[in-house]
N, C-alpha and C positions, 0 to 999 in steps of 0.2 A: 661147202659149196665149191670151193679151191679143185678140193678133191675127183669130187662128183664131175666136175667141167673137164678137167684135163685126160679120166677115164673115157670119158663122151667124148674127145677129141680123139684119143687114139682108136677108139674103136668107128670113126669116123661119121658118129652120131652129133654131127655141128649144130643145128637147132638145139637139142638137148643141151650141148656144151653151153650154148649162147645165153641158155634160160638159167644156168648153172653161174656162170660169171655175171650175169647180171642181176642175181641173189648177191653175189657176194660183194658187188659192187653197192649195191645196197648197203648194207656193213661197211662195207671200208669204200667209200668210194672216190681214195686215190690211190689203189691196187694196182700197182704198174703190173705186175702179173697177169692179173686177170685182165686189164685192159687190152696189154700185149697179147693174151693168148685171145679175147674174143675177139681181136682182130685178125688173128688168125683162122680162126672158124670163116668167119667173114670171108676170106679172100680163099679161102677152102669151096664157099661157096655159089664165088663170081660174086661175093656184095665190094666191092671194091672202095665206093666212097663209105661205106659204113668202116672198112679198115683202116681206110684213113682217119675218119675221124679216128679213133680210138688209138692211132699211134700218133696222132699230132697230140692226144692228151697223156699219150707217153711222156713225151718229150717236155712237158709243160713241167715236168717229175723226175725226169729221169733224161737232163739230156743227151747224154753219150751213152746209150743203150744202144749197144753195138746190133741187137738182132731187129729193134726196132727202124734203127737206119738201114740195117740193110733190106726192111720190108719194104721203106715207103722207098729206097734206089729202086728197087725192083718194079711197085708200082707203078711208077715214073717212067720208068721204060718200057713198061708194057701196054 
């Protein structure tokens, strides 16, 4: 599913990626990966509090995730 999302991400199919990371979340559902990147779909596609959540539960996991801090700086000021 890992797989499947992050294809779906670059080919900028974010729905599909979102459906793909939250299968795998399913499975493992403290996947900082997957969290991180569906929050990246998320802000790919203006869901902005949905990105947030999913890197505040980065952070719950992973709290010096350098790409996850620099998403929710980024939110923050924008």
């Amino acid at each position: 599913w890992m797989r499947l999302g992050l294809m779906a991400m670059s080919e900028k199919k974010y729905e599909l990626g979102i459906e793909a990371f939250n299968r795998s979340l399913e499975i493992k559902p403290n996947e900082v990966v997957a969290l991180r990147t569906r929050g990246d779909c998320y802000i790919s596609m203006g869901r902005h509090r949905d990105a947030m959540k999913d890197y505040e539960e980065v952070l719950k996991f992973a709290p010096r995730e350098s790409g996850t801090l620099n998403n929710i700086a980024w939110l923050l000021c924008t």
